[in-house]
BAKOL-980385 format. One record per residue: residue in one letter; residue number from 1; x, y, z of N, C-alpha, C in turn. Coordinates in Angstrom, 2 decimals, padded with zeros to 5 digits. Example, Ala and Ser with C-alpha at 12.3 -4.5 7.8 and 13.67 -1.06 7.14 Angstrom:
<zakols>
{residu:A; num:1; n.X:013.19; n.Y:-005.69; n.Z:007.80; ca.X:012.30; ca.Y:-004.50; ca.Z:007.80; c.X:013.20; c.Y:-003.30; c.Z:007.80}
{residu:S; num:2; n.X:012.85; n.Y:-002.25; n.Z:007.08; ca.X:013.67; ca.Y:-001.06; ca.Z:007.14; c.X:012.90; c.Y:000.03; c.Z:007.87}
</zakols>
This chain:
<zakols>
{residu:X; num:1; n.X:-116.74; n.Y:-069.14; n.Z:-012.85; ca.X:-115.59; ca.Y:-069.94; ca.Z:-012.50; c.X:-114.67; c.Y:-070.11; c.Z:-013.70}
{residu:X; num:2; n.X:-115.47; n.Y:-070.18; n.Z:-015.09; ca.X:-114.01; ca.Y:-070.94; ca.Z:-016.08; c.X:-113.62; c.Y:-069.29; c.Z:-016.30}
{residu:X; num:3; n.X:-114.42; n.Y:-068.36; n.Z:-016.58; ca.X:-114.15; ca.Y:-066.81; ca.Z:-016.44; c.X:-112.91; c.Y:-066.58; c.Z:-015.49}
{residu:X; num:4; n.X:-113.35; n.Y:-066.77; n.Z:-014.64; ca.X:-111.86; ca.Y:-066.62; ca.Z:-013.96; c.X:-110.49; c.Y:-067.16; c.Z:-013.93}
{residu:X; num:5; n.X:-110.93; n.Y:-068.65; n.Z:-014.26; ca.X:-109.81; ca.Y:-069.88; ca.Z:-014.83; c.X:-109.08; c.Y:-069.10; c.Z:-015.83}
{residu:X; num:6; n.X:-109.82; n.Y:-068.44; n.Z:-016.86; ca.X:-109.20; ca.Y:-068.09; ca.Z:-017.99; c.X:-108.64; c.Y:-066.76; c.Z:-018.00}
{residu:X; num:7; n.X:-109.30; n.Y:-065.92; n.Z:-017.19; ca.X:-108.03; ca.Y:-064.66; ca.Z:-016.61; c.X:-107.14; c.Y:-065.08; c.Z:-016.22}
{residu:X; num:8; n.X:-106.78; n.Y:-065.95; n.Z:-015.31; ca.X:-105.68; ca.Y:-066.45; ca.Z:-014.62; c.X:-105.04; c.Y:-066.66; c.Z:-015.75}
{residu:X; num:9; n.X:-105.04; n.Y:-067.50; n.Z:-016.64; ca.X:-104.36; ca.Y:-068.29; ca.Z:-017.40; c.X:-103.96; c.Y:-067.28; c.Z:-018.28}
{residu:X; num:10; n.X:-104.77; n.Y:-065.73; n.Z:-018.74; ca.X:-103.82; ca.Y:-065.18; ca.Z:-019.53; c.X:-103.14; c.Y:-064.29; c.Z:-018.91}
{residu:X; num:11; n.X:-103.66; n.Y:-063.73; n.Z:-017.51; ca.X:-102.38; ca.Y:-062.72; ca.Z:-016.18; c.X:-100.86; c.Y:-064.05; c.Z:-016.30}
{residu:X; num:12; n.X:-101.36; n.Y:-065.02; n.Z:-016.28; ca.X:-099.91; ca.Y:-066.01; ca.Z:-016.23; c.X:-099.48; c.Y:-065.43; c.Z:-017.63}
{residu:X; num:13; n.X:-099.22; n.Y:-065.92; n.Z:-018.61; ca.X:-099.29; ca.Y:-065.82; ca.Z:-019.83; c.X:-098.57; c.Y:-064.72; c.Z:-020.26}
{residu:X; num:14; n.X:-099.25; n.Y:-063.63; n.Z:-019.75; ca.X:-099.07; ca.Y:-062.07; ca.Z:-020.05; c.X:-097.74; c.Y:-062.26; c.Z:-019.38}
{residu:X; num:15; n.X:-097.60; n.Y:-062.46; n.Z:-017.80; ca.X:-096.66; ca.Y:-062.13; ca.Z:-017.33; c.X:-094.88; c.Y:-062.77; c.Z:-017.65}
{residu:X; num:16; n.X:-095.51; n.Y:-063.69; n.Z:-018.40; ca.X:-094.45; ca.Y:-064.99; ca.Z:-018.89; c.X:-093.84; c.Y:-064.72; c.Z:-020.27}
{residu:X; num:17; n.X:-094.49; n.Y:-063.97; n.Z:-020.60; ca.X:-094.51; ca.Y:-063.33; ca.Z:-022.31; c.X:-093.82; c.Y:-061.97; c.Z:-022.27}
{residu:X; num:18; n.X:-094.12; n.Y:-061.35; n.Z:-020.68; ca.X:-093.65; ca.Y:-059.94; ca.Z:-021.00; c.X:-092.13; c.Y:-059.72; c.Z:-020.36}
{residu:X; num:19; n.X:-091.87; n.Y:-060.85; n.Z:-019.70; ca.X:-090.54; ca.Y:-061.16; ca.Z:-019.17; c.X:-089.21; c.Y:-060.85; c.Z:-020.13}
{residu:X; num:20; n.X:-088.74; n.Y:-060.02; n.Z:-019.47; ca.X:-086.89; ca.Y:-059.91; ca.Z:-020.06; c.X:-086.39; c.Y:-060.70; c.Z:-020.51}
{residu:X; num:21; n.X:-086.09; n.Y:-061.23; n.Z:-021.87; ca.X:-085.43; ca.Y:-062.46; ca.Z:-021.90; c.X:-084.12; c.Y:-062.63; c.Z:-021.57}
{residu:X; num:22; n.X:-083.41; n.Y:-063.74; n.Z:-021.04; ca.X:-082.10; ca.Y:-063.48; ca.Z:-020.82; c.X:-081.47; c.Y:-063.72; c.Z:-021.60}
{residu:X; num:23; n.X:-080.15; n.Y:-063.12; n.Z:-021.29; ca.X:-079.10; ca.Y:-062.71; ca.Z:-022.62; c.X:-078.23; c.Y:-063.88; c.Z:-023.19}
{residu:X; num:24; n.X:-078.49; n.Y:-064.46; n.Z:-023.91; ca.X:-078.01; ca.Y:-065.81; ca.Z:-024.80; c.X:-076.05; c.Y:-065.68; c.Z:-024.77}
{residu:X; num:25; n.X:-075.68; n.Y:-066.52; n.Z:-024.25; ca.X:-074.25; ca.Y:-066.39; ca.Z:-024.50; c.X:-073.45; c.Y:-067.46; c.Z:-025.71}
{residu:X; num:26; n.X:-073.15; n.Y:-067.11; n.Z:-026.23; ca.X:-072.29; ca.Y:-067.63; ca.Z:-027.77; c.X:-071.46; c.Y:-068.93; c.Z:-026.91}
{residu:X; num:27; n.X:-071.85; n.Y:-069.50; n.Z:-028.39; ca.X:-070.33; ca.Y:-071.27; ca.Z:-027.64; c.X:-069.63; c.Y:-070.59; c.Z:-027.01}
{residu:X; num:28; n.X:-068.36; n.Y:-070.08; n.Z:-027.83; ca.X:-067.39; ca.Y:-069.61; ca.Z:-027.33; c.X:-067.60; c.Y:-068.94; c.Z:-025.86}
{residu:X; num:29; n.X:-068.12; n.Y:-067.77; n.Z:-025.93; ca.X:-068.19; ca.Y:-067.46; ca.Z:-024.33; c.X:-068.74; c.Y:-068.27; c.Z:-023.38}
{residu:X; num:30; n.X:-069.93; n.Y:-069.35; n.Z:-023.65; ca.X:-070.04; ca.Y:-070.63; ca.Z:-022.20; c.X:-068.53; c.Y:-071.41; c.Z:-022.32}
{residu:X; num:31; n.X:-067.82; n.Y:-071.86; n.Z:-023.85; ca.X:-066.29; ca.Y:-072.78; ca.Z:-023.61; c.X:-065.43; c.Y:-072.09; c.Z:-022.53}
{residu:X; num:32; n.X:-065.52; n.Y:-070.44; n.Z:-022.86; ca.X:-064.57; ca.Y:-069.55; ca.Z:-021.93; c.X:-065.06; c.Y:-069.87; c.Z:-020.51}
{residu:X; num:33; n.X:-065.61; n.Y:-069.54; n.Z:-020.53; ca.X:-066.74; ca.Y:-069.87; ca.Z:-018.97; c.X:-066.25; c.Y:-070.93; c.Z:-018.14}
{residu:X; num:34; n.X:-066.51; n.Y:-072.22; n.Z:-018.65; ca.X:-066.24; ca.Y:-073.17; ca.Z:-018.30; c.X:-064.91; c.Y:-073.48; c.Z:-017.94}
{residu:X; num:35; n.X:-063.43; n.Y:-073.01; n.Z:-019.13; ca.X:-062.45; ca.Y:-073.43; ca.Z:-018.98; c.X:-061.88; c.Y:-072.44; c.Z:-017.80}
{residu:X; num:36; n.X:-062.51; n.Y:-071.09; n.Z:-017.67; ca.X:-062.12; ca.Y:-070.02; ca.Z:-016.38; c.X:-062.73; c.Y:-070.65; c.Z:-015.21}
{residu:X; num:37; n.X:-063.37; n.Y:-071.07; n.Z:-015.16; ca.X:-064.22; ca.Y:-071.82; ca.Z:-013.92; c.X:-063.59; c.Y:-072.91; c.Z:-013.44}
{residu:X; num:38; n.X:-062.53; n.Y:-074.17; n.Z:-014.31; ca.X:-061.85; ca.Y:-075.33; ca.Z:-014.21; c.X:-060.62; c.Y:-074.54; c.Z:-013.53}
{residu:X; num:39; n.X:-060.18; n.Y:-073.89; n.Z:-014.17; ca.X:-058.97; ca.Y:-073.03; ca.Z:-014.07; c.X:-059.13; c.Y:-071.99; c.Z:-012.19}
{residu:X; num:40; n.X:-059.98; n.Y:-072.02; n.Z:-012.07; ca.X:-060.04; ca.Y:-071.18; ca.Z:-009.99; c.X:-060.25; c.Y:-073.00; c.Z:-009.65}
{residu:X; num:41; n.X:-060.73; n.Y:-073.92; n.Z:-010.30; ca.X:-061.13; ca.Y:-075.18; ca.Z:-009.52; c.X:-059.51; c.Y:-075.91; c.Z:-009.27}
{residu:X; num:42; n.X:-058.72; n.Y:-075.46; n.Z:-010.49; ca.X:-057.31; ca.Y:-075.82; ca.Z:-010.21; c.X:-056.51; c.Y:-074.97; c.Z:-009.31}
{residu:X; num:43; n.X:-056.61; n.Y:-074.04; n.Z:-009.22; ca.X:-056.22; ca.Y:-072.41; ca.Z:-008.17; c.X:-056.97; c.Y:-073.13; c.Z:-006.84}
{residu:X; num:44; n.X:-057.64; n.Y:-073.70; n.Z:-006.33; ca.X:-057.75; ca.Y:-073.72; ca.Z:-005.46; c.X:-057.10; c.Y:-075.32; c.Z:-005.13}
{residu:X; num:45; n.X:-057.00; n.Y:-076.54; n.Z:-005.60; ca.X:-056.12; ca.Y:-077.16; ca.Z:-005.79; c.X:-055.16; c.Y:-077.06; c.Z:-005.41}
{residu:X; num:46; n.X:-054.30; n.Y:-075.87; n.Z:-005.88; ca.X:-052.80; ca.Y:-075.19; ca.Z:-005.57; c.X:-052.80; c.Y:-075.28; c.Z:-004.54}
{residu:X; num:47; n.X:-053.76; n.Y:-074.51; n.Z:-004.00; ca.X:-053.92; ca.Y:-073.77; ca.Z:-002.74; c.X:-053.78; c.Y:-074.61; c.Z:-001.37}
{residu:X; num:48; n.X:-054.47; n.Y:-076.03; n.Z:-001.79; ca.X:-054.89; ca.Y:-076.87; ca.Z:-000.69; c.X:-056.37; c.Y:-076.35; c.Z:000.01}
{residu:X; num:49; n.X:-057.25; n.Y:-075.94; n.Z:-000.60; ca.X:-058.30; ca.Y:-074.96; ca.Z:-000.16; c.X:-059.18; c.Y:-075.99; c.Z:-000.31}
{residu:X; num:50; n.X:-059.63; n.Y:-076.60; n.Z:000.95; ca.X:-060.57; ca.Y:-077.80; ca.Z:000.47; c.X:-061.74; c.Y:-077.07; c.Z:000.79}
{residu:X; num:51; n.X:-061.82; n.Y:-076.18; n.Z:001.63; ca.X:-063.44; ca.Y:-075.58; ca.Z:001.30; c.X:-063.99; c.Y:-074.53; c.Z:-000.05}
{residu:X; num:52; n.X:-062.63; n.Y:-073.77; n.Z:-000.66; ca.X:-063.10; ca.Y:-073.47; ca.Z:-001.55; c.X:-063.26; c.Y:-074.08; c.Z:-002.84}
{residu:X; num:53; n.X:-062.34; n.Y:-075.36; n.Z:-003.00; ca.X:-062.69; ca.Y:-076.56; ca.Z:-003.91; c.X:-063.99; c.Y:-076.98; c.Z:-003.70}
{residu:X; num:54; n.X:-064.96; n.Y:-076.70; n.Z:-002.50; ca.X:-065.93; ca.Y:-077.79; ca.Z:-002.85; c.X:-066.94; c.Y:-077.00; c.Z:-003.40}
{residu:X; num:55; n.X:-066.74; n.Y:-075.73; n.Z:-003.26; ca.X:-067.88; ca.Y:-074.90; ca.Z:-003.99; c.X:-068.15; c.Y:-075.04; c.Z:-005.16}
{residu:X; num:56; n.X:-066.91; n.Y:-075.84; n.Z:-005.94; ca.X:-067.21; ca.Y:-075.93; ca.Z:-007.54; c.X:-068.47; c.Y:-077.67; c.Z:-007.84}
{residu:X; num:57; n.X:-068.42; n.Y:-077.81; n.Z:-006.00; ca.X:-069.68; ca.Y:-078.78; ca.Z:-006.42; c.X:-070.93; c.Y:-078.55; c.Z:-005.58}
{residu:X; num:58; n.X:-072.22; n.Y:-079.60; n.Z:-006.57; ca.X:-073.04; ca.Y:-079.20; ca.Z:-006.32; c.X:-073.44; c.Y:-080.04; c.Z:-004.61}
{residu:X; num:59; n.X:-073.81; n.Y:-078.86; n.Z:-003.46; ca.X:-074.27; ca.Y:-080.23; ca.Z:-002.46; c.X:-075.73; c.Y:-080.59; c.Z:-002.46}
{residu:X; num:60; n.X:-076.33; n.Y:-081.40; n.Z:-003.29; ca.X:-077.43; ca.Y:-081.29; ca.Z:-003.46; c.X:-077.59; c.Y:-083.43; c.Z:-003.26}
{residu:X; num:61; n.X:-078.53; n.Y:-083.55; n.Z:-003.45; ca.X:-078.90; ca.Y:-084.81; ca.Z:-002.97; c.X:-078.99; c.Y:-085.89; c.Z:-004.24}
{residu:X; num:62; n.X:-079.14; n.Y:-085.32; n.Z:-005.41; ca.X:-078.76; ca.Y:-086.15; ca.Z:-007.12; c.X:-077.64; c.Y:-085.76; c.Z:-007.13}
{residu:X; num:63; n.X:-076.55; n.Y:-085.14; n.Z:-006.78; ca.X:-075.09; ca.Y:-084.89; ca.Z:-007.34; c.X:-074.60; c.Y:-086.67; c.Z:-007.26}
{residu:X; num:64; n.X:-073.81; n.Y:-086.92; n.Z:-008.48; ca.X:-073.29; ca.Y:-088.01; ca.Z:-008.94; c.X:-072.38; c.Y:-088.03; c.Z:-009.51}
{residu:X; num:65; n.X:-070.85; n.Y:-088.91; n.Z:-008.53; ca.X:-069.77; ca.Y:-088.89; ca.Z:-009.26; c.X:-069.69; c.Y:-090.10; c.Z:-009.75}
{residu:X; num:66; n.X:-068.98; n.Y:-090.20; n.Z:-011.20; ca.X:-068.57; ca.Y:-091.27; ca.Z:-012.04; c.X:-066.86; c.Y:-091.04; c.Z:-011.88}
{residu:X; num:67; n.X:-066.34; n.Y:-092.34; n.Z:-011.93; ca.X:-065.00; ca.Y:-092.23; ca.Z:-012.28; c.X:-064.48; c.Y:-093.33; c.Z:-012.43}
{residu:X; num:68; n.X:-063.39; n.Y:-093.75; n.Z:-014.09; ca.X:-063.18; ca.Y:-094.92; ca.Z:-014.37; c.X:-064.58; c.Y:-095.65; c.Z:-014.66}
{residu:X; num:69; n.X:-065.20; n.Y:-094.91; n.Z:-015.50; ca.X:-066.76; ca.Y:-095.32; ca.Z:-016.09; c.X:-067.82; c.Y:-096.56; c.Z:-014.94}
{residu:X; num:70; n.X:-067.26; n.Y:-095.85; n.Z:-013.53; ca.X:-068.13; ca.Y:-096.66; ca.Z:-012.76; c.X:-068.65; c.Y:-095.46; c.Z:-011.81}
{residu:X; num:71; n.X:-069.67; n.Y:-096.04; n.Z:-011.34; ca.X:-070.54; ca.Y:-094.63; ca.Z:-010.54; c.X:-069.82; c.Y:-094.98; c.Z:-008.88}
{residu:X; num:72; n.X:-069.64; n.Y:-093.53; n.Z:-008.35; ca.X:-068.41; ca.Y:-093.25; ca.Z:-007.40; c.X:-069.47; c.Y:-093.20; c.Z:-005.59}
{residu:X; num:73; n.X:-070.20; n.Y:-092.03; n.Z:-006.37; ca.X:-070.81; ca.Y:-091.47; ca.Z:-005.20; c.X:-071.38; c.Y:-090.70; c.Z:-005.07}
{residu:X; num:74; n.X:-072.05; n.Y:-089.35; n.Z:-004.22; ca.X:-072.21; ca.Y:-088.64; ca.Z:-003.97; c.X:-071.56; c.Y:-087.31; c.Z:-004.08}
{residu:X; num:75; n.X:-072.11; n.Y:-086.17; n.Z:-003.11; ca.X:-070.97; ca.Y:-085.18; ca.Z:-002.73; c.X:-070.27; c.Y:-085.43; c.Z:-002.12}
{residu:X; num:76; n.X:-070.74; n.Y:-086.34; n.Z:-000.70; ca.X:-070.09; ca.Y:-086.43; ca.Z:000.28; c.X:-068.99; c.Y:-087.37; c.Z:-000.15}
{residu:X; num:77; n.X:-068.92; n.Y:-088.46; n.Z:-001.19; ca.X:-068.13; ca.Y:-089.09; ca.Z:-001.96; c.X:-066.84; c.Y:-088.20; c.Z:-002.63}
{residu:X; num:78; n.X:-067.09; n.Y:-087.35; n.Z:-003.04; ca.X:-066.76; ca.Y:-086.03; ca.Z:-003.52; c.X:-065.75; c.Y:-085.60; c.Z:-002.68}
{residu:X; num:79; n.X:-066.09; n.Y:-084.83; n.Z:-001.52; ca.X:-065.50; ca.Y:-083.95; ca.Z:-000.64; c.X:-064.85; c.Y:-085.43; c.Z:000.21}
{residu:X; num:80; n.X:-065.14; n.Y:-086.72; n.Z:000.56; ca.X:-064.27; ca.Y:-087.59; ca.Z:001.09; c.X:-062.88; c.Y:-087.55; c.Z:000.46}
{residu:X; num:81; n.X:-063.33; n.Y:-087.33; n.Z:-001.02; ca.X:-062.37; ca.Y:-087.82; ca.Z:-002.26; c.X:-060.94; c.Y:-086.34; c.Z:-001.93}
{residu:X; num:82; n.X:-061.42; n.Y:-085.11; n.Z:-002.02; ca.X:-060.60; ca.Y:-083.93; ca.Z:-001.74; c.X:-060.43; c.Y:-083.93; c.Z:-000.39}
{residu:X; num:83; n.X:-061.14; n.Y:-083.94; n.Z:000.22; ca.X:-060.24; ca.Y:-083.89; ca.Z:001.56; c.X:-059.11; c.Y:-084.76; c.Z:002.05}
{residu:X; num:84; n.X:-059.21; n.Y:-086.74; n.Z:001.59; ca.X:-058.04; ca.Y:-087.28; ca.Z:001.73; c.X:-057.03; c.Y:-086.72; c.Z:000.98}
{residu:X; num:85; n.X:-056.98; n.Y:-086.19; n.Z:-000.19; ca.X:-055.98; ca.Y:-085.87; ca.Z:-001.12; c.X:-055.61; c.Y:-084.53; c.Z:-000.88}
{residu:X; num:86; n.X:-056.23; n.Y:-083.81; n.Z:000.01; ca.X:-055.80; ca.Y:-082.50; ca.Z:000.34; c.X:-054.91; c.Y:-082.36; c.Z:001.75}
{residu:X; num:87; n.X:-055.40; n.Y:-083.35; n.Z:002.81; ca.X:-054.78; ca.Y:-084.05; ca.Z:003.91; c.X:-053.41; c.Y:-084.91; c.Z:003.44}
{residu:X; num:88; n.X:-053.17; n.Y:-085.61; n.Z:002.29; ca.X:-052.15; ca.Y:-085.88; ca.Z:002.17; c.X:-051.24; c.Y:-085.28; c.Z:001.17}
{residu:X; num:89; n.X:-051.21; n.Y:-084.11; n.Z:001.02; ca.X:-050.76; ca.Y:-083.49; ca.Z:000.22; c.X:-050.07; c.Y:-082.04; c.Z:000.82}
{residu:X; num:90; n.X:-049.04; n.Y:-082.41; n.Z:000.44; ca.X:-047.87; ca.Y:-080.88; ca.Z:001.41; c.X:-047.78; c.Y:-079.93; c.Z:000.22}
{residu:X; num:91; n.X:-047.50; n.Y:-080.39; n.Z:-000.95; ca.X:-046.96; ca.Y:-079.28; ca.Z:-002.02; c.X:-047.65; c.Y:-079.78; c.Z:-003.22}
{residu:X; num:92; n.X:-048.43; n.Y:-078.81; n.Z:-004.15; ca.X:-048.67; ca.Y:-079.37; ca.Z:-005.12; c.X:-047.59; c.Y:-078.63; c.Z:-006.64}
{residu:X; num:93; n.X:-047.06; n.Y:-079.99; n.Z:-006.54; ca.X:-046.18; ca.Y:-079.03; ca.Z:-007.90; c.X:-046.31; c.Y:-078.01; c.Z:-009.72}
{residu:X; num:94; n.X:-047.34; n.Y:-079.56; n.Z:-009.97; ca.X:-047.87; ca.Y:-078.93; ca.Z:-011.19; c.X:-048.98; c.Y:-079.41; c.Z:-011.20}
{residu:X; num:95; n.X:-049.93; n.Y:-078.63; n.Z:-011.95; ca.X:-051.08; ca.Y:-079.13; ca.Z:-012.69; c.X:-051.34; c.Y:-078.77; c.Z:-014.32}
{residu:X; num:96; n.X:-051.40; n.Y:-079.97; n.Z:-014.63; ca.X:-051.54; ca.Y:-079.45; ca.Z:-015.92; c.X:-052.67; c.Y:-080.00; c.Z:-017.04}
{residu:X; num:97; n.X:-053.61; n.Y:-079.15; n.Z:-017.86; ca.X:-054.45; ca.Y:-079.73; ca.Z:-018.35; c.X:-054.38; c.Y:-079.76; c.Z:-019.83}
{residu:X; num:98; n.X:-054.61; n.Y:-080.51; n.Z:-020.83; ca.X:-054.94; ca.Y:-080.68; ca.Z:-021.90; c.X:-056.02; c.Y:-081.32; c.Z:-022.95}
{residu:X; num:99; n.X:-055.72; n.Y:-080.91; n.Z:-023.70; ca.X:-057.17; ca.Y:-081.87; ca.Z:-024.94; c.X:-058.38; c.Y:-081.51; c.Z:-024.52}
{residu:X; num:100; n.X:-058.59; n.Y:-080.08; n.Z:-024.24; ca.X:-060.12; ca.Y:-079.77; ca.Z:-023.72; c.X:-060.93; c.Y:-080.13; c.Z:-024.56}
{residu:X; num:101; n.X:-062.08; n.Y:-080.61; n.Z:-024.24; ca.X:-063.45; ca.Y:-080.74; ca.Z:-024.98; c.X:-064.16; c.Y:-080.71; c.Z:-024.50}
{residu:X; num:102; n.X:-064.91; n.Y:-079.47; n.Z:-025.10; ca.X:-066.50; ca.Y:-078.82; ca.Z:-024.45; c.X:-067.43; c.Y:-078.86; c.Z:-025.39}
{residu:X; num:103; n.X:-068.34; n.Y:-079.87; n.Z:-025.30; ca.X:-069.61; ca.Y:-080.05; ca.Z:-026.29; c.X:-070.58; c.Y:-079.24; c.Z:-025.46}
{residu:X; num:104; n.X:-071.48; n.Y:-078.08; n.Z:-026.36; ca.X:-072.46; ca.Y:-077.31; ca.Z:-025.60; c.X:-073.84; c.Y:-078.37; c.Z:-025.73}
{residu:X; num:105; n.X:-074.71; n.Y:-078.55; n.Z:-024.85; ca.X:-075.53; ca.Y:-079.09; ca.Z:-024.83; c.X:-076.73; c.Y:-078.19; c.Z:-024.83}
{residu:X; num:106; n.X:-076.60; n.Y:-076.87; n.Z:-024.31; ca.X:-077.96; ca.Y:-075.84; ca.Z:-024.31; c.X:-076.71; c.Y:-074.52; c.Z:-023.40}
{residu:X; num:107; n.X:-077.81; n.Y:-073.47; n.Z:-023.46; ca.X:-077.39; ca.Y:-072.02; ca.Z:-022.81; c.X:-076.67; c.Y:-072.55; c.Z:-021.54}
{residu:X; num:108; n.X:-077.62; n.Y:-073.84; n.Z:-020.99; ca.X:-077.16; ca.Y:-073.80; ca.Z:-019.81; c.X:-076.78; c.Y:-075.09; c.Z:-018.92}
{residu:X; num:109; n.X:-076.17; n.Y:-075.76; n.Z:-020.63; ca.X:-075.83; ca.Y:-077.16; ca.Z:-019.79; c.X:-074.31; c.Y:-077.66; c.Z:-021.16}
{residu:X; num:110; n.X:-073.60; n.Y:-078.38; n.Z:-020.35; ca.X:-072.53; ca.Y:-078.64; ca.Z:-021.55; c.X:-071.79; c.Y:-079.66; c.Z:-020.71}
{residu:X; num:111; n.X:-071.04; n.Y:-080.07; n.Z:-021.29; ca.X:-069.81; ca.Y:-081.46; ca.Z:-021.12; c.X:-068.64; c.Y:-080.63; c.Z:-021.38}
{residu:X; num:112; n.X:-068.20; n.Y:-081.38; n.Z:-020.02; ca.X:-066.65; ca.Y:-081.07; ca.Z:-020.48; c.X:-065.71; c.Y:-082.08; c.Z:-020.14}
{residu:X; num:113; n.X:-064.31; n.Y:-082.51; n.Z:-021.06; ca.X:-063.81; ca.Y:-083.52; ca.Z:-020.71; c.X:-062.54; c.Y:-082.79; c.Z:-021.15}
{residu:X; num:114; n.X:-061.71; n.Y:-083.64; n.Z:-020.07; ca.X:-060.15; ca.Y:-082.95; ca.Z:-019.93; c.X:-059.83; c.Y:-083.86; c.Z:-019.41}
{residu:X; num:115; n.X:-057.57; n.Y:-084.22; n.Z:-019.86; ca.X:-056.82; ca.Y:-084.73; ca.Z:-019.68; c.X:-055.62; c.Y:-083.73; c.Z:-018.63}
{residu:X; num:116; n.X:-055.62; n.Y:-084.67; n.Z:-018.03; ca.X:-054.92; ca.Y:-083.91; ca.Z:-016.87; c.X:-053.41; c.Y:-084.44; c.Z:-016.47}
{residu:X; num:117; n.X:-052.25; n.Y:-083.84; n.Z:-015.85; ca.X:-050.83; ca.Y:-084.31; ca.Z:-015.66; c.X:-051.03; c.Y:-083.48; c.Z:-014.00}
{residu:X; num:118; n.X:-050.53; n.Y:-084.38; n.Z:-013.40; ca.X:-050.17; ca.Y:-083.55; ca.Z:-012.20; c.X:-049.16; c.Y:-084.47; c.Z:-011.02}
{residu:X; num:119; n.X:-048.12; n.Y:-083.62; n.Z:-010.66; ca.X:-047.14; ca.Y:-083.99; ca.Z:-009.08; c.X:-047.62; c.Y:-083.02; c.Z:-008.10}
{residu:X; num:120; n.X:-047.02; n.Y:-084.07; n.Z:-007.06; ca.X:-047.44; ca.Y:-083.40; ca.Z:-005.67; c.X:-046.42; c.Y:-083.75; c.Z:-005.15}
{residu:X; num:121; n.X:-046.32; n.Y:-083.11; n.Z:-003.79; ca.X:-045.58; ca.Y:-083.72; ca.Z:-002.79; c.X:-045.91; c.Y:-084.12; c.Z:-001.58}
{residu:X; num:122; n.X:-046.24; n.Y:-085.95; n.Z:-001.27; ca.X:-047.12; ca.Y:-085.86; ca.Z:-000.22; c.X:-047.08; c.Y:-085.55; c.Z:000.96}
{residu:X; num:123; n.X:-047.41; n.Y:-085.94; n.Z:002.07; ca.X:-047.11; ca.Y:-085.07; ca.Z:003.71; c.X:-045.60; c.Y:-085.99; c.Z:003.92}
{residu:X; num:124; n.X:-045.71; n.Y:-087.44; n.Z:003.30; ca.X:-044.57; ca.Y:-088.08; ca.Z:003.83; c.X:-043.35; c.Y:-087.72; c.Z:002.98}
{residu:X; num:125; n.X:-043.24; n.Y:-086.87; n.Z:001.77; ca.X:-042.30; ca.Y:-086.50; ca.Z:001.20; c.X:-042.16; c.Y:-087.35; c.Z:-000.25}
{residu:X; num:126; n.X:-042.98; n.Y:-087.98; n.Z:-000.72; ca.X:-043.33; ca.Y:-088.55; ca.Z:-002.02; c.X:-043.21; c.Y:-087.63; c.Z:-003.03}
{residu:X; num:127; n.X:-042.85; n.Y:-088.29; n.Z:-003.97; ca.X:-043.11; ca.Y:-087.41; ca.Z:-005.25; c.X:-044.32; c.Y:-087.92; c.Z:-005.91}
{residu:X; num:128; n.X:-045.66; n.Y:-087.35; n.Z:-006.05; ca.X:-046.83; ca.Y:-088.70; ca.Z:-006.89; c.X:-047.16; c.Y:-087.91; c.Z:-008.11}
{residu:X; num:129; n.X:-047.12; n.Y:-088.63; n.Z:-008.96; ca.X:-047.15; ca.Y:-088.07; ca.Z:-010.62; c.X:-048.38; c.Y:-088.78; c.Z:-011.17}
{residu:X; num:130; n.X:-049.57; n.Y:-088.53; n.Z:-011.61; ca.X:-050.41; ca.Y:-088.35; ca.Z:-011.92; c.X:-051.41; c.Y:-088.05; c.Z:-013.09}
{residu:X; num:131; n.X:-051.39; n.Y:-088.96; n.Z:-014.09; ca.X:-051.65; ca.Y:-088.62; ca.Z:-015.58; c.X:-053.00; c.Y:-089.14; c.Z:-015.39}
{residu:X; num:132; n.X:-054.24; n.Y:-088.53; n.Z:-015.98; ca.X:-055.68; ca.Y:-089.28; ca.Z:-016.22; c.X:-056.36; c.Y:-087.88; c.Z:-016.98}
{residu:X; num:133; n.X:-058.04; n.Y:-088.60; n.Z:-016.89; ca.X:-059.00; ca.Y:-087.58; ca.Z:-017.60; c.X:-060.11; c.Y:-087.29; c.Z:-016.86}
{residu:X; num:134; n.X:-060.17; n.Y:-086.67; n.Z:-016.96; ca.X:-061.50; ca.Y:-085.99; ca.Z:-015.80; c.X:-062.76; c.Y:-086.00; c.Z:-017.07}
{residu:X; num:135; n.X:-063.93; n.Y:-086.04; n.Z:-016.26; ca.X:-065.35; ca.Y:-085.63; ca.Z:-017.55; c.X:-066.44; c.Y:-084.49; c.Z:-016.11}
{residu:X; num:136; n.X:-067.18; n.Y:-083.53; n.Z:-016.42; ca.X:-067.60; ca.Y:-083.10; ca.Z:-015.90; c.X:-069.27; c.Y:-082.43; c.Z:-016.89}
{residu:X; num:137; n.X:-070.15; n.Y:-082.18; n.Z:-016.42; ca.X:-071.80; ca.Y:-082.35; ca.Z:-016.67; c.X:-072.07; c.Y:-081.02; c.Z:-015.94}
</zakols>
């Protein structure tokens, strides 16, 4: 029995050891990553594309929005949040982002925080102008 325990444990082992490692990407290319990834999340924005906006979130059952350093909601908090603003929204004029900051946290985790400017034009013919900061995990 431990004979066998201990094959197991080095067939695991072996197989965990002999694995491809994956290919490490440099700051810079996860910052690129990230800011190309914000950048289709604003493209779809443009668009009024509320289903392809929501793909940039996760629908999973821990997804957690913060905003104005108070905890928001969910996804479904989320997609409530884009769909009213996509429903009231006829034209989006500009979007505009600045002061990026991307702290890498690992290969495969990082912060990003951005200041944002944006007009629209709503369904009733508003002009709404729009200055804040987004943070994203």
């Amino acid at each position: 029995m431990k004979t066998s325990f201990i094959s197991l444990l080095l067939m695991i082992l072996l197989i965990v050891a002999c694995e491809t490692p994956k290919e490490e990407l440099s700051a810079q290319e996860i910052k690129e990553n990230i800011l190309e990834m914000y950048s289709h999340h604003v493209d779809d924005l443009k668009n009024l594309d509320h289903q392809k906006l929501m793909e940039h979130y996760a629908n999973i059952d821990d997804h957690i929005l913060f905003g104005d350093g108070e905890y928001w909601g969910n996804y479904e908090t989320v997609n409530d949040i884009w769909k009213g603003f996509i429903d009231d929204t006829k034209e989006i004029i500009t979007w505009n982002l600045t002061n990026n900051k991307i702290h890498i946290l690992s290969n495969r985790s990082a912060s990003y925080l951005m200041e944002f400017y944006s007009e629209r034009i709503t369904v009733e013919g508003d002009i709404a102008k729009v200055k804040g900061s987004a943070a994203y995990g």
